[in-house]
Short mmCIF file of the C-alpha atoms (twelve columns), coordinates in Angstrom:
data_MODEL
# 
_entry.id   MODEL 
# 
loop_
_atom_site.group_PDB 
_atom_site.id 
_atom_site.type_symbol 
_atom_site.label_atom_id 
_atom_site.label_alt_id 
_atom_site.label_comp_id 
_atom_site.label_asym_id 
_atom_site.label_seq_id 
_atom_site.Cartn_x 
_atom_site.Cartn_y 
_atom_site.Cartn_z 
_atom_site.pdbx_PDB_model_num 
ATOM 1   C CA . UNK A 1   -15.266 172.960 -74.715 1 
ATOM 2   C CA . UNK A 2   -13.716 174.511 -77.499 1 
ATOM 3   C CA . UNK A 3   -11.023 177.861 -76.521 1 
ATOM 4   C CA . UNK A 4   -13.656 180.623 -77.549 1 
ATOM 5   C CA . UNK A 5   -16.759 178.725 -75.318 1 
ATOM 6   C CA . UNK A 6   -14.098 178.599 -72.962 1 
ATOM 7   C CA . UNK A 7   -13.062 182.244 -72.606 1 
ATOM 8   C CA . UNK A 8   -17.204 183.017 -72.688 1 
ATOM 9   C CA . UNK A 9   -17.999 180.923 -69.919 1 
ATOM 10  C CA . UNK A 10  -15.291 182.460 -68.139 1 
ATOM 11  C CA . UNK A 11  -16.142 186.459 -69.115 1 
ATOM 12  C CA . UNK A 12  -19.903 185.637 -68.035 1 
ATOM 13  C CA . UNK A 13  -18.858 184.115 -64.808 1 
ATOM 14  C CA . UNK A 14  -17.086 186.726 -63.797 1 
ATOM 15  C CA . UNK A 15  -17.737 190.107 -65.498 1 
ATOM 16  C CA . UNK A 16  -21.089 189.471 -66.131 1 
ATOM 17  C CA . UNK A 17  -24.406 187.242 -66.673 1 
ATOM 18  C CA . UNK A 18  -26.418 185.184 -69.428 1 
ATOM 19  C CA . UNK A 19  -29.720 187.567 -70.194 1 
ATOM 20  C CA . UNK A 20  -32.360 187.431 -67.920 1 
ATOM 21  C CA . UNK A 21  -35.153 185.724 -70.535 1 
ATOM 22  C CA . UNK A 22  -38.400 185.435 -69.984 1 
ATOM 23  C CA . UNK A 23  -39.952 182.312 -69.546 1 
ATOM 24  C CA . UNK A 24  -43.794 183.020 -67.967 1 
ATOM 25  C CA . UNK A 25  -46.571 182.129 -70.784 1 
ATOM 26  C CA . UNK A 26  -43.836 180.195 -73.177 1 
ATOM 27  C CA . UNK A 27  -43.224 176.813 -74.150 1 
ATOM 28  C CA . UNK A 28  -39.644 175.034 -74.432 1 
ATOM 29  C CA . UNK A 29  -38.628 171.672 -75.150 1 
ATOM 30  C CA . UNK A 30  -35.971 169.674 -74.078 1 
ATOM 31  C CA . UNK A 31  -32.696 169.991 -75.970 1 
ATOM 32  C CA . UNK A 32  -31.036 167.611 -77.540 1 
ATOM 33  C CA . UNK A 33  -27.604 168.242 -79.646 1 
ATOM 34  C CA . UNK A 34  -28.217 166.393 -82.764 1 
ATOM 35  C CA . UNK A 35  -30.816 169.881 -83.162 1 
ATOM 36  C CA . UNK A 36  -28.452 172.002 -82.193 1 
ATOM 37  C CA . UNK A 37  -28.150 173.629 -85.977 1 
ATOM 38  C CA . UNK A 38  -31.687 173.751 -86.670 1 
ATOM 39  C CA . UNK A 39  -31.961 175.648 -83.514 1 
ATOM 40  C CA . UNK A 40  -29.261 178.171 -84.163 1 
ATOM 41  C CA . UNK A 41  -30.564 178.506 -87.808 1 
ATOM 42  C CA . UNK A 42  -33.872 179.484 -86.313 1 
ATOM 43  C CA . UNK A 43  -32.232 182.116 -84.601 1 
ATOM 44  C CA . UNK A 44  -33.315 183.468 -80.896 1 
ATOM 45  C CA . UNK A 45  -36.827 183.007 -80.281 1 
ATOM 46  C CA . UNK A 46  -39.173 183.324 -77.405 1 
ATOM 47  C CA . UNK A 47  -39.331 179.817 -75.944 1 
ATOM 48  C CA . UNK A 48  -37.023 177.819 -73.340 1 
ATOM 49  C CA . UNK A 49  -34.775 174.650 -73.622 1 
ATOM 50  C CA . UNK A 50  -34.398 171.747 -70.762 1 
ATOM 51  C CA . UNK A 51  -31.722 170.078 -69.874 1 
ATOM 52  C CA . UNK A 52  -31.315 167.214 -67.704 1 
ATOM 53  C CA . UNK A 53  -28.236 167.743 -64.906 1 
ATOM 54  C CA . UNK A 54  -26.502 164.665 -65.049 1 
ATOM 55  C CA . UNK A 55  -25.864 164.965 -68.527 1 
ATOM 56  C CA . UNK A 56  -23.706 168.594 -67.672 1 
ATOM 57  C CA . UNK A 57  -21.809 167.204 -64.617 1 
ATOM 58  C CA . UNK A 58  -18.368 167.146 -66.428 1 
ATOM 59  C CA . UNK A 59  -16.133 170.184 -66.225 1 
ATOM 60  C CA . UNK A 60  -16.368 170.815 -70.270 1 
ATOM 61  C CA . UNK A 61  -16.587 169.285 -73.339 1 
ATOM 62  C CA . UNK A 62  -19.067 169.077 -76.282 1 
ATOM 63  C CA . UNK A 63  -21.618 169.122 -73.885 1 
ATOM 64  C CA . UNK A 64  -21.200 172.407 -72.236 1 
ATOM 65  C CA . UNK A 65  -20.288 174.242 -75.508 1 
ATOM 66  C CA . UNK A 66  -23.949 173.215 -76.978 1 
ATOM 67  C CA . UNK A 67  -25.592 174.699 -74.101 1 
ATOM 68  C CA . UNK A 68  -23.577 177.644 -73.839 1 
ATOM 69  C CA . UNK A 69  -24.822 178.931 -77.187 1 
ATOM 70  C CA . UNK A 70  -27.704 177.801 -76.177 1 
ATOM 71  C CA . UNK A 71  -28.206 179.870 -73.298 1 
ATOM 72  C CA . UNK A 72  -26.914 183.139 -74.776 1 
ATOM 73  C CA . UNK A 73  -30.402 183.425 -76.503 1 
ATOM 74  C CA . UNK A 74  -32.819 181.673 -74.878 1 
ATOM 75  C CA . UNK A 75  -33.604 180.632 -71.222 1 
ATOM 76  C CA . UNK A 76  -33.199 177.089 -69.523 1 
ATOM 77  C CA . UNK A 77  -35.001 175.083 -67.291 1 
ATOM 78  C CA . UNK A 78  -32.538 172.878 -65.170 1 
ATOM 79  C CA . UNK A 79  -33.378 169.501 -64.543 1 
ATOM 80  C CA . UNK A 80  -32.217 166.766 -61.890 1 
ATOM 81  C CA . UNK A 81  -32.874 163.189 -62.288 1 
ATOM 82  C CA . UNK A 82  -30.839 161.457 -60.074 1 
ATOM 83  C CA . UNK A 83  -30.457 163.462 -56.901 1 
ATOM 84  C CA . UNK A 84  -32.702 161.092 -54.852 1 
ATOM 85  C CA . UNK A 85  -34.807 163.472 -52.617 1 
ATOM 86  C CA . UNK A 86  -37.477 160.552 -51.982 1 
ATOM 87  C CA . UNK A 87  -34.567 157.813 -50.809 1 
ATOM 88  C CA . UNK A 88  -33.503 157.121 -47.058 1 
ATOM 89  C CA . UNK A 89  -30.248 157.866 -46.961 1 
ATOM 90  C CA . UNK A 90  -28.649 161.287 -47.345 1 
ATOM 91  C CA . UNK A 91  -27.711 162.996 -50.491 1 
ATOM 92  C CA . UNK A 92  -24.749 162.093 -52.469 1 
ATOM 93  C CA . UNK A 93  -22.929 165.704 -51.165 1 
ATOM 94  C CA . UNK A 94  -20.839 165.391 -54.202 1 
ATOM 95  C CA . UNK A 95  -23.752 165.020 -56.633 1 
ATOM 96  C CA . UNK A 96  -25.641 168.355 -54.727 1 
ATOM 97  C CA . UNK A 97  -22.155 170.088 -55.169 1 
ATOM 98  C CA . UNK A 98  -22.176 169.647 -59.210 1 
ATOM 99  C CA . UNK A 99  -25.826 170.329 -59.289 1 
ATOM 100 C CA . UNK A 100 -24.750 173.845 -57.555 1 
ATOM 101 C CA . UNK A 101 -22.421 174.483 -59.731 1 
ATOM 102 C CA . UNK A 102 -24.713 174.188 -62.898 1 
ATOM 103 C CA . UNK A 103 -26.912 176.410 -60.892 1 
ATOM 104 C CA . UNK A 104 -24.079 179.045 -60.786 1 
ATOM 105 C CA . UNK A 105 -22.857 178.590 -64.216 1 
ATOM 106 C CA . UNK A 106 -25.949 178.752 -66.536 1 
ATOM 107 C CA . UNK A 107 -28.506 180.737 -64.184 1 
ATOM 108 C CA . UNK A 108 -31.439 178.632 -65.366 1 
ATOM 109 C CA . UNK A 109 -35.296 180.266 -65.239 1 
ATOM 110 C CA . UNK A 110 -36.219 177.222 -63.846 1 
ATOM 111 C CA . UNK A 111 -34.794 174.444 -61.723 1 
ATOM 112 C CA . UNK A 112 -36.464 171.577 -60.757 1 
ATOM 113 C CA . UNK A 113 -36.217 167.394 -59.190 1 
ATOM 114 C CA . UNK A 114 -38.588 164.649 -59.057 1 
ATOM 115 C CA . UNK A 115 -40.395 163.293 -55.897 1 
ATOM 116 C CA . UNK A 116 -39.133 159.999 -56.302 1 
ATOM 117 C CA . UNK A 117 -35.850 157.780 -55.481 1 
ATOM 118 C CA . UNK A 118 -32.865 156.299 -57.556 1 
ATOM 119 C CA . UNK A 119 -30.625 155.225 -55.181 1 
ATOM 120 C CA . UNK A 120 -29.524 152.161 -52.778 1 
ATOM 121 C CA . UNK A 121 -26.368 152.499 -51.810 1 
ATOM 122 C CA . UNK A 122 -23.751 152.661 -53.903 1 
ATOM 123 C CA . UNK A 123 -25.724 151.903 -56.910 1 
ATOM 124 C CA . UNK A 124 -28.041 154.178 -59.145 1 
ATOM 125 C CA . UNK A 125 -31.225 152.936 -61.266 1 
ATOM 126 C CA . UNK A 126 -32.557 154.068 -64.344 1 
ATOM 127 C CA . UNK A 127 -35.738 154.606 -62.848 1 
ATOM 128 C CA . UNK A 128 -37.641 157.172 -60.892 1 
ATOM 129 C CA . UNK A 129 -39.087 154.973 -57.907 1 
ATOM 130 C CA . UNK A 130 -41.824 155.822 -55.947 1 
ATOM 131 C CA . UNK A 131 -42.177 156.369 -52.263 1 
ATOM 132 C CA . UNK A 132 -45.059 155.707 -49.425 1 
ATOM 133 C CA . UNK A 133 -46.651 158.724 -48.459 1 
ATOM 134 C CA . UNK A 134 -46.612 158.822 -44.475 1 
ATOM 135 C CA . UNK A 135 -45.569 161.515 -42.468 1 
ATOM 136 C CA . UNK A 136 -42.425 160.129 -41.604 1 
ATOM 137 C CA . UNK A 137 -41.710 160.049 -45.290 1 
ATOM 138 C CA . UNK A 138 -42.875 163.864 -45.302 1 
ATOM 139 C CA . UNK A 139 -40.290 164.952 -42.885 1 
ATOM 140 C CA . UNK A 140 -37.521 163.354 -44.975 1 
ATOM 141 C CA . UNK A 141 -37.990 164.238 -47.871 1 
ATOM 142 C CA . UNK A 142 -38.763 167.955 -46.707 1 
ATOM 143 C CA . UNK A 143 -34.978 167.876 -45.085 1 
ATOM 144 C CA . UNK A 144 -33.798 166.740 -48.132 1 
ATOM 145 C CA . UNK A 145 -35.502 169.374 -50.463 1 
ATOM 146 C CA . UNK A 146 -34.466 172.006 -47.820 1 
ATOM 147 C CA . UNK A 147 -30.773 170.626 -48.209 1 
ATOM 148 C CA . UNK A 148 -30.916 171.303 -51.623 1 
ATOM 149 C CA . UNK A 149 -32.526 174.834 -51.451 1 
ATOM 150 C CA . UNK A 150 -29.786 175.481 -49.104 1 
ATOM 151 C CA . UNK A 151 -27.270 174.832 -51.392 1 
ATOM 152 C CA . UNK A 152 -28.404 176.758 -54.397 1 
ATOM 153 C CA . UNK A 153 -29.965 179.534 -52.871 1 
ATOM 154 C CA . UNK A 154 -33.165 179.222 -54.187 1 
ATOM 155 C CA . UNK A 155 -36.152 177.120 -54.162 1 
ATOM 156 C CA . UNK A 156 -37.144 173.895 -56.618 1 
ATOM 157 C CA . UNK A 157 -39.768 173.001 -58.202 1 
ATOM 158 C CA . UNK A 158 -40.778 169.112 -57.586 1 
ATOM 159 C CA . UNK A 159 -42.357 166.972 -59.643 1 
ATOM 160 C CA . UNK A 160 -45.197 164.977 -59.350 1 
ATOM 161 C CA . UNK A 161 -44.227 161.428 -60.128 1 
ATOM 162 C CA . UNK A 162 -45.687 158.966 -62.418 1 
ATOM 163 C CA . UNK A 163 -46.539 155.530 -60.571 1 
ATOM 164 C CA . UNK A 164 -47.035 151.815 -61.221 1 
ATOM 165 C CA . UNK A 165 -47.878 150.575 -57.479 1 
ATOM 166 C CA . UNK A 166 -48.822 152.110 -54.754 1 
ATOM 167 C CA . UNK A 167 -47.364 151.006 -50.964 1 
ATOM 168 C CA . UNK A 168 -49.850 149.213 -48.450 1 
ATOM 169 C CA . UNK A 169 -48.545 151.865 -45.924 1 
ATOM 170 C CA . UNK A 170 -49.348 154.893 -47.203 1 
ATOM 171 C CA . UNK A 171 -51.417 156.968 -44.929 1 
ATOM 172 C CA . UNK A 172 -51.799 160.091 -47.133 1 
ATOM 173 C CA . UNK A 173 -52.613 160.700 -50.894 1 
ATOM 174 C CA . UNK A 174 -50.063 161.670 -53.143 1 
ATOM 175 C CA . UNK A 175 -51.871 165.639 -53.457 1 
ATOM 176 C CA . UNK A 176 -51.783 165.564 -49.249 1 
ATOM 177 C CA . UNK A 177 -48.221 164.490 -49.517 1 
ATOM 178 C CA . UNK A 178 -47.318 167.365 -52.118 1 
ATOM 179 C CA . UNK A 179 -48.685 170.185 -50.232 1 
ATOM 180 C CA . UNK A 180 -47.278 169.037 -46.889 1 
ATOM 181 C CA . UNK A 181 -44.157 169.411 -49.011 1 
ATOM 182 C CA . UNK A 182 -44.774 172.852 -50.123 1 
ATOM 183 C CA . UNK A 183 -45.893 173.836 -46.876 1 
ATOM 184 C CA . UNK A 184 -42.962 172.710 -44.563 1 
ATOM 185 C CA . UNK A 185 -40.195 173.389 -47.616 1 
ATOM 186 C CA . UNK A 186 -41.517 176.420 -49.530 1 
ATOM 187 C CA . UNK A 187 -40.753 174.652 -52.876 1 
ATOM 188 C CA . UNK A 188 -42.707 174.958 -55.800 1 
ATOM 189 C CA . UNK A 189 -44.109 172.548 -58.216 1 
ATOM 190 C CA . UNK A 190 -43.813 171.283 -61.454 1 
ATOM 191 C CA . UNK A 191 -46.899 169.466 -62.567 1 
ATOM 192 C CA . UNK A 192 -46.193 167.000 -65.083 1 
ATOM 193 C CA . UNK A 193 -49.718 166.366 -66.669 1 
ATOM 194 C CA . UNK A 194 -48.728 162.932 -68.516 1 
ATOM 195 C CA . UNK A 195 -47.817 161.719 -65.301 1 
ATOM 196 C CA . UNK A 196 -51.098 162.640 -63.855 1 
ATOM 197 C CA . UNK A 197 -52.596 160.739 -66.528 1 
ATOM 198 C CA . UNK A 198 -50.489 157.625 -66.353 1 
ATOM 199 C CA . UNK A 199 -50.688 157.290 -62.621 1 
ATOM 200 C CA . UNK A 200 -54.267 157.833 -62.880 1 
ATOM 201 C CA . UNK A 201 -55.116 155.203 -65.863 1 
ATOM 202 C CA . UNK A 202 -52.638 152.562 -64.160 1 
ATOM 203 C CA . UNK A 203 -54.404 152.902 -60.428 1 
ATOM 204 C CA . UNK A 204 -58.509 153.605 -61.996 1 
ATOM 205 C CA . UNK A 205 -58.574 157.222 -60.451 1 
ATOM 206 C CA . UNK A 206 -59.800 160.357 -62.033 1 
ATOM 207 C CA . UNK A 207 -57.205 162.094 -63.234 1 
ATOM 208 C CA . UNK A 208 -59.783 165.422 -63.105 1 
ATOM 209 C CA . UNK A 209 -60.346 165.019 -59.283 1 
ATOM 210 C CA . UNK A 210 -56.930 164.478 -58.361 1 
ATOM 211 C CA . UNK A 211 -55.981 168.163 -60.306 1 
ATOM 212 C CA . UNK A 212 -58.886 169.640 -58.465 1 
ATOM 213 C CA . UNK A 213 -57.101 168.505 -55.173 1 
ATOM 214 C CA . UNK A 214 -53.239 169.738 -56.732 1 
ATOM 215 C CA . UNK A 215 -51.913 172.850 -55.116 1 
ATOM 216 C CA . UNK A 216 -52.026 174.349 -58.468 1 
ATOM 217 C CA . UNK A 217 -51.303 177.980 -56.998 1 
ATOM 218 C CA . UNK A 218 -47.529 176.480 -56.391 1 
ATOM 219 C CA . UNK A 219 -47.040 175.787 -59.980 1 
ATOM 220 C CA . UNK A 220 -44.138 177.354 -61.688 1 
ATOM 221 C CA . UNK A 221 -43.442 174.789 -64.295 1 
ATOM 222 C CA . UNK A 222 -45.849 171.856 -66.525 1 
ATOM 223 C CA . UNK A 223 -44.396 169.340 -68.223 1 
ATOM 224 C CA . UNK A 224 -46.175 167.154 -71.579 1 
ATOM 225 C CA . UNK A 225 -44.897 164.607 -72.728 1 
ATOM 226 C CA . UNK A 226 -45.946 160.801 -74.482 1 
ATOM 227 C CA . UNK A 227 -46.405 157.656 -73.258 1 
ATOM 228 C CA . UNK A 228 -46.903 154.122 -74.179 1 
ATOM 229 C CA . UNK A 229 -50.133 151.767 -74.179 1 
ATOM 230 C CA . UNK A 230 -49.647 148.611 -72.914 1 
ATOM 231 C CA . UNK A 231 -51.435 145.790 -70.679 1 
ATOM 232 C CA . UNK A 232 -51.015 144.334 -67.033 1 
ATOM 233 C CA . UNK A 233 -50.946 140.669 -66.582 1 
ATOM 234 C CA . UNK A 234 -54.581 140.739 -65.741 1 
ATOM 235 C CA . UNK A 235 -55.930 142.418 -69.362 1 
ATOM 236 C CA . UNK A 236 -55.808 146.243 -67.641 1 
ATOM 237 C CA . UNK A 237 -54.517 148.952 -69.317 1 
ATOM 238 C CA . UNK A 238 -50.679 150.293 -68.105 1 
ATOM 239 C CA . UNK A 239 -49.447 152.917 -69.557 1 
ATOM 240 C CA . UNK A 240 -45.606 153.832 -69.110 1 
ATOM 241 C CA . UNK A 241 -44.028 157.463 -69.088 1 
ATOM 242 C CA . UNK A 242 -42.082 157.027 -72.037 1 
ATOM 243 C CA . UNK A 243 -41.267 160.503 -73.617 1 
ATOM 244 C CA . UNK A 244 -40.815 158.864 -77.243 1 
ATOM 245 C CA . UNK A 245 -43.947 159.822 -78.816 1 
ATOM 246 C CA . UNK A 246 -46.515 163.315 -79.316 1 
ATOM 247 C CA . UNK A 247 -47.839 164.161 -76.676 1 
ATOM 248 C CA . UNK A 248 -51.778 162.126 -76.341 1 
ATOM 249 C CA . UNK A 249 -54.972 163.890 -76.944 1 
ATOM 250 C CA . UNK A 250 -56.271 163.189 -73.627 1 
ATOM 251 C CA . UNK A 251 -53.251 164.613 -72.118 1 
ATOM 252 C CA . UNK A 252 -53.531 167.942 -74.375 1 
ATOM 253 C CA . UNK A 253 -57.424 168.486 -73.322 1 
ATOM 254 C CA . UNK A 254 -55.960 168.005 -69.375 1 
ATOM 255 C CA . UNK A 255 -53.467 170.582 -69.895 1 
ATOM 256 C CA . UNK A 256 -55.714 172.824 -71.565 1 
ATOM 257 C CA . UNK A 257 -57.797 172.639 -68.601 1 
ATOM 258 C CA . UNK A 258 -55.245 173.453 -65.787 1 
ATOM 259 C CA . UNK A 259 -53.725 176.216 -67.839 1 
ATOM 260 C CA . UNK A 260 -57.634 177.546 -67.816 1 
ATOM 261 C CA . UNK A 261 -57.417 177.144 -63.834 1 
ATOM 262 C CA . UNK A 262 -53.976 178.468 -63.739 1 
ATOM 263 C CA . UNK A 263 -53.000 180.861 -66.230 1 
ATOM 264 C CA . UNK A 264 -50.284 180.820 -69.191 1 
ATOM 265 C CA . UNK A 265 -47.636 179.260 -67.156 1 
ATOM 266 C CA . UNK A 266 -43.814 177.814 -68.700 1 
ATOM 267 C CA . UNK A 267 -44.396 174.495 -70.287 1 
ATOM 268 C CA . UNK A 268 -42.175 171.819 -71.732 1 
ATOM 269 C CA . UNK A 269 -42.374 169.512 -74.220 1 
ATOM 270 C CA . UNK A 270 -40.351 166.110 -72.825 1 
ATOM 271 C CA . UNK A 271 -39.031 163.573 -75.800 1 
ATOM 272 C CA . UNK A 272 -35.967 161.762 -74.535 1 
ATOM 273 C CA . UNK A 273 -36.287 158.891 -76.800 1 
ATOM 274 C CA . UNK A 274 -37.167 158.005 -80.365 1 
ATOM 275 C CA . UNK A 275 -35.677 161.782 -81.057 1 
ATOM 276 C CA . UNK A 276 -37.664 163.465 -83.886 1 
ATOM 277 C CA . UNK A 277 -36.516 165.860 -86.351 1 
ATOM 278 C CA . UNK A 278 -36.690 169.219 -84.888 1 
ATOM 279 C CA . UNK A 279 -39.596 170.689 -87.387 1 
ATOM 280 C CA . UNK A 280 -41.753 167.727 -85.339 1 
ATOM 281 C CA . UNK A 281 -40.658 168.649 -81.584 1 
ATOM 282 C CA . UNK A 282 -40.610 171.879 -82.603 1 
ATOM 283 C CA . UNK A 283 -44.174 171.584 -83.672 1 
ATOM 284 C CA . UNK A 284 -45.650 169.984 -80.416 1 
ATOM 285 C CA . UNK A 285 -44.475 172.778 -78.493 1 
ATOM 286 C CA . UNK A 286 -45.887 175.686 -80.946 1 
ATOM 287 C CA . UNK A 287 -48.728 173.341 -79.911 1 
ATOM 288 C CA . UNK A 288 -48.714 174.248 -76.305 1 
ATOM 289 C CA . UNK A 289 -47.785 177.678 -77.100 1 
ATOM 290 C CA . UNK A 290 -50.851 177.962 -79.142 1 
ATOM 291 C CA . UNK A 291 -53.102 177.277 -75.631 1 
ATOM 292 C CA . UNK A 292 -51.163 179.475 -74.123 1 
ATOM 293 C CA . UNK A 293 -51.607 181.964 -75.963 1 
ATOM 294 C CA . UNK A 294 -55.175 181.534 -75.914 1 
ATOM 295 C CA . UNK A 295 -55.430 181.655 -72.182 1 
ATOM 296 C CA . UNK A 296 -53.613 184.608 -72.373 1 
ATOM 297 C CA . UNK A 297 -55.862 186.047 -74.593 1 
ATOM 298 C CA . UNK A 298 -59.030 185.395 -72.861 1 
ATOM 299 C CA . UNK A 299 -57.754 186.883 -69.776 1 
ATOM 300 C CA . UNK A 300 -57.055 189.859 -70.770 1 
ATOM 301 C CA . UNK A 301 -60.441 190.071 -72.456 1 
ATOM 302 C CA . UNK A 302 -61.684 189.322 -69.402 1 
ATOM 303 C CA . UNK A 303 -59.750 191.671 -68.009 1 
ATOM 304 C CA . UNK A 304 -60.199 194.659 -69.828 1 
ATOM 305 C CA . UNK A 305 -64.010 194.093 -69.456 1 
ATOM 306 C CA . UNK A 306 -63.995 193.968 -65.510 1 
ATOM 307 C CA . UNK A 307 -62.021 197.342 -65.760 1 
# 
């Protein structure tokens, strides 16, 4: 981090704060340096950036000066990819101590972690893995989540996972699971809608009935993103949760539907490989907005002619 980021990370950590942004009825995408200038040239608009964690765990650097300008005009949603609330063993106290302190240095809108697990042992995967869904898995990963609430003072929001297999032992369904979750943790959610489609497609379930049965009223964050068309070794279509493409039509006419069910709430617009240009990532998330905005529209209509 470069001496002036330096001295402004300091002043806002001590005499004062990042502005409280709004982030209800906008869409964000996840930021990525190399658009770091296009950004700044746009100048501060309504809209929010993501960040993953792990990628801000170091105590300064290039990283940390992008996302301090960042923040001082627009909002972020904090990420976590790797704190392992699904796995068995207990969480890396180290890791939950640098996630806190991200917490306390950017005051993100929005903080979130995945229902899945990354860990075995000592060793981390590049994968989100996914867990049976028994009670016993229930009261685990509740204790974790409520670890990790502890910590930063605040509730997450979890994310729905995207899934290749499912486990022979799994008493509940993965909407059961969730709002067990929610009930015994308090958390909120993030839906991820692509993952609802993926999981859906790969295991021949409607993706419609299992949003019917989400706890959408725990929402606070929806993520969109693209994925890849492939096949299974019997013919079948698999799709994988890529986030290097536009998001897929199907996936925009789900989203449109829960955010009819739901309301304008914060969405993001995932791309973590194949990085566009910004005028193209950019453009998928004036996208969203546009739905928003037209939920938001219709509401009050609807509004103003109940009153």
């Amino acid at each position: 981090m470069n001496g002036l980021a330096t001295r402004l990370a300091s002043r806002m950590s001590k005499t004062s704060r990042f502005p409280a942004l709004p982030v209800a009825g906008f869409a964000g995408t996840s930021f990525k340096h190399e658009h770091l200038p296009a950004i700044l040239g746009d100048g501060p608009k309504h809209g929010f950036f993501e960040v993953h964690a792990e990628n801000y765990m170091g105590a300064g650097g290039p990283p940390h000066d992008a996302l301090t300008r960042i923040r001082c005009d627009h909002p972020v949603s904090l990420h976590g990819v790797c704190m392992s609330i699904g796995g068995p063993r207990p969480l890396d106290k180290a890791h939950l101590g640098r996630f806190k302190a991200l917490v306390e240095r950017y005051e993100p809108a929005l903080v979130s972690e995945h229902l899945a697990w990354s860990t075995h042992d000592s060793t981390y995967y590049n994968d989100l893995l996914p867990l049976p869904y028994t009670p016993a898995t229930v009261s685990r990963v509740a204790d974790h989540i409520d670890e990790v609430q502890e910590a930063i003072g605040r509730p997450i929001l979890l994310e729905n996972p995207s899934t290749y297999v499912l486990f022979a032992e799994s008493t509940m369904g993965e909407t059961d699971f969730i709002r067990a979750l929610v009930r015994r943790t308090g958390c909120g959610l993030l839906l991820d809608v692509n993952n609802v489609f993926v999981s859906a497609t790969n295991h021949g379930y409607s993706a419609l009935s299992y949003l019917a049965d989400f706890p959408l009223d725990h929402v606070g964050e929806i993520h969109l993103a693209g994925h890849a068309e492939q096949e299974d070794d019997e013919g079948d279509p698999l799709l994988i949760d890529s986030h290097d493409g536009p998001v897929a039509d199907a996936v925009w006419k789900l989203f449109d539907i829960v955010i009819g069910r739901c309301g304008p709430l914060p969405t993001l617009i995932e791309w973590d490989s194949d990085i566009p240009d910004w005028p193209l990532l950019k453009a998928e998330a004036d996208a969203a907005q546009a739905i928003l905005d037209r939920h938001a529209r219709d509401m009050l209509g609807k509004a103003h002619a109940a009153g």
